[in-house]
Structure formats: structure tokens, C-alpha cells
C-alpha positions as CSV (number, residue, x, y, z in Angstrom):
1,X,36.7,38.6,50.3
2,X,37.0,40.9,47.2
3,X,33.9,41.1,44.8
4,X,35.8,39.9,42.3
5,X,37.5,37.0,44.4
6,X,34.0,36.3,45.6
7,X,32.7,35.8,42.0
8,X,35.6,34.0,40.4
9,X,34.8,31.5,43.4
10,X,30.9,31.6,42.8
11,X,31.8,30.6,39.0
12,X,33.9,28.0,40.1
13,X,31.4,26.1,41.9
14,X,29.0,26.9,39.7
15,X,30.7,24.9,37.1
16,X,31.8,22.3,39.7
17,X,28.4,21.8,40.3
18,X,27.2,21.8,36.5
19,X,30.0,19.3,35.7
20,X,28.9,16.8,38.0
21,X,25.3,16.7,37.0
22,X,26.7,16.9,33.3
23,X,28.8,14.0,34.0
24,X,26.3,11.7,35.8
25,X,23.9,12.8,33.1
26,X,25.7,11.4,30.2
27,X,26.9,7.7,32.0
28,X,23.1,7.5,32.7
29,X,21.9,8.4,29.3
30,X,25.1,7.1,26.8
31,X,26.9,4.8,29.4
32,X,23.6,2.9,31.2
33,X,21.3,2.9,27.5
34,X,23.9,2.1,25.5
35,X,27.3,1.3,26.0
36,X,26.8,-0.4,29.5
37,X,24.0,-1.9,28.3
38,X,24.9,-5.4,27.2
39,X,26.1,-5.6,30.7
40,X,23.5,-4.3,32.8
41,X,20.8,-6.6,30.8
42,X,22.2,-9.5,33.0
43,X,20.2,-7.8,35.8
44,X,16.2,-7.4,35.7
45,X,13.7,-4.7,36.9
46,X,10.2,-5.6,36.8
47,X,10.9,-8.1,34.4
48,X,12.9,-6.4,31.9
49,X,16.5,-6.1,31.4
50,X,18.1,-3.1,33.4
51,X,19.7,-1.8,30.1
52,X,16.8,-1.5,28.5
53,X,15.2,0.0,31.6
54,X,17.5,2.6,31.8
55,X,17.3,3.2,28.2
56,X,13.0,3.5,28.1
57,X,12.1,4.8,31.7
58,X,15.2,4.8,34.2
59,X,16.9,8.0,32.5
60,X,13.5,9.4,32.7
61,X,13.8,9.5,36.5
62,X,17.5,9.9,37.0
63,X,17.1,13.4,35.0
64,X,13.9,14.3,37.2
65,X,16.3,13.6,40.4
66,X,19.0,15.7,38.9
67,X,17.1,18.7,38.2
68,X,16.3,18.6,41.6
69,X,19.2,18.3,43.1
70,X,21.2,20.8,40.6
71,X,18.0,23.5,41.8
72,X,18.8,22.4,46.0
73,X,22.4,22.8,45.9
74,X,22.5,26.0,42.9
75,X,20.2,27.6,45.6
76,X,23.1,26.5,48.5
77,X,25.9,27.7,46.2
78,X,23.9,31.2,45.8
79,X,23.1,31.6,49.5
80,X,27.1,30.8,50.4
81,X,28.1,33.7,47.7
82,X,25.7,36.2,48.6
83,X,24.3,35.6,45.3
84,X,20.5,34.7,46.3
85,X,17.7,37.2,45.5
């Protein structure tokens, strides 16, 4: 593979990888805290409703998880490239 073939196709997973966690990111923080909200109150967590869970504490955690993963599978992504340091 050309260097330049190999680094248009390290960009585009790159920003395969960054729109996944970017779209996961915003149903957790707009869609679960707010606009799924109403609906995901039917359902408690610890005795509170899961809307307002998500909105206080469970966003908290889902963002931890993704930093995570975006760091496991960025450091995949570099190794497969040749990119890794």
C-alpha cells in the first residue's frame, strides 16, 4: 500500500471511529437527559427515574467508558496503520 493510500485509509477510520463515539455521546447526553427523558423516567435506578439518572450521574459514566474505549481502539487503528510510536 502507498503512503498516501495508507494514510487516506488511517483518516478514514480515524473519523469512523470519532463519529461513533461522537454519535453515542450526544444520544447519551441530549437524547437520554433530555429528549428521551420523559420516556426513560418510566424506568427507575436506585430509586430515581432513569432520565434523570442519565441526566445527573449516568452520562458521567458513559463518557468515562468512551474515553476508554476511543483510547483502546485509536491505539488498534494506530498499530494496523503503522502509525503507533
Amino acid at each position: 500500500m502507498s503512503s498516501d493510500a495508507n494514510a487516506k485509509a488511517y483518516w478514514s477510520a480515524t473519523l469512523g471511529l470519532l463519529t461513533k463515539v461522537l454519535i453515542v455521546w450526544a444520544l447519551c447526553s441530549y437524547g437520554a437527559g433530555i429528549l428521551f427523558a420523559p420516556m426513560l423516567n418510566e424506568i427507575h435506578l436506585g430509586g430515581y427515574p432513569l432520565g434523570f439518572w442519565f441526566a445527573q450521574q449516568g452520562s458521567i459514566y458513559i463518557f468515562i467508558a468512551l474515553i476508554f474505549y476511543y483510547a483502546v481502539k485509536m491505539g488498534q487503528i494506530d498499530r494496523k496503520f503503522g502509525m503507533d510510536e
